[in-house]
N, C-alpha and C positions, 0 to 999 in steps of 0.2 A: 715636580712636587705635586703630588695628592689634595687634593679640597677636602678628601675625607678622612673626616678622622677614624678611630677604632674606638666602638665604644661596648658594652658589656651589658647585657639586659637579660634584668631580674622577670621574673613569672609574674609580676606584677604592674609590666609596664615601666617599670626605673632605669635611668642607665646610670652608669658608669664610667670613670674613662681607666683603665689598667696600667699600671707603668708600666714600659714597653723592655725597659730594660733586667730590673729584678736583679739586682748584682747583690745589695745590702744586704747583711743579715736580717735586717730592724724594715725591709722595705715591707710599705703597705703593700703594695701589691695593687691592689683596686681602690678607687676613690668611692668617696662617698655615693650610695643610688641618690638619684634625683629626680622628678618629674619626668625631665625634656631632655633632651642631648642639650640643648643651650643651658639650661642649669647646670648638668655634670662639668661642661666647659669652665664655668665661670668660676664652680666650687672649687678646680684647680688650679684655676689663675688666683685664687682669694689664697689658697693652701700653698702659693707659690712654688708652685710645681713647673717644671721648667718645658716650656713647649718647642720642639726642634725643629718645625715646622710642617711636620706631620705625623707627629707622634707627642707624648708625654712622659717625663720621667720625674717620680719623687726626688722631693726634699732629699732623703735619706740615702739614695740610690746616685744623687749628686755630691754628696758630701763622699760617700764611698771611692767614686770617678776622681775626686780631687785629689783623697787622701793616697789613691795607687799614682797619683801624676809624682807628687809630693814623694814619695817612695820610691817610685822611679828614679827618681832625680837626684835623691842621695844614696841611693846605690851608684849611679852613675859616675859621682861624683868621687866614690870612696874605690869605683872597680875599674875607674880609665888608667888609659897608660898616662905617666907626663910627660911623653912627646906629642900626646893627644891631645890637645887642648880643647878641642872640638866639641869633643862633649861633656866638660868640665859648665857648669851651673856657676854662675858667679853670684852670690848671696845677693 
């Protein structure tokens, strides 16, 4: 695992930190500029952006990840065989 992050700097000295993932339609994309790299850090831990341990990914871009698990799983549910139990979802 990496110590460093990825961070995104504006002409003016700001950073950023980017969502690394970008899946959502609705995803920001980049967080807020800040002063410092420890500001941009803290403004996505405050925006509860989720840190994987070497990367960051929105709010919006997490909820996106859930809703295809979710989706997943009642396809799965609606497309197994029933000798397959395997990969039947129990509620």
């Amino acid at each position: 695992m990496s110590d460093e992050i990825f961070y995104i700097e504006d002409g003016d000295g700001g950073f950023a930190i980017p969502c690394q993932i970008k899946i959502a339609d609705d995803c920001v994309q980049v967080g807020e500029f800040c002063e410092s790299k420890e500001d941009a850090r803290h403004w996505a831990e405050e925006e509860c952006w989720i840190f994987s341990g070497e990367w960051y990914l929105c709010v919006e871009c997490n909820q996106q990840i859930m809703r295809n698990i979710v989706n997943l799983q009642t396809c799965l549910l609606y497309t197994s065989d029933a000798a397959d139990d395997s990969l039947r979802v129990d509620p």
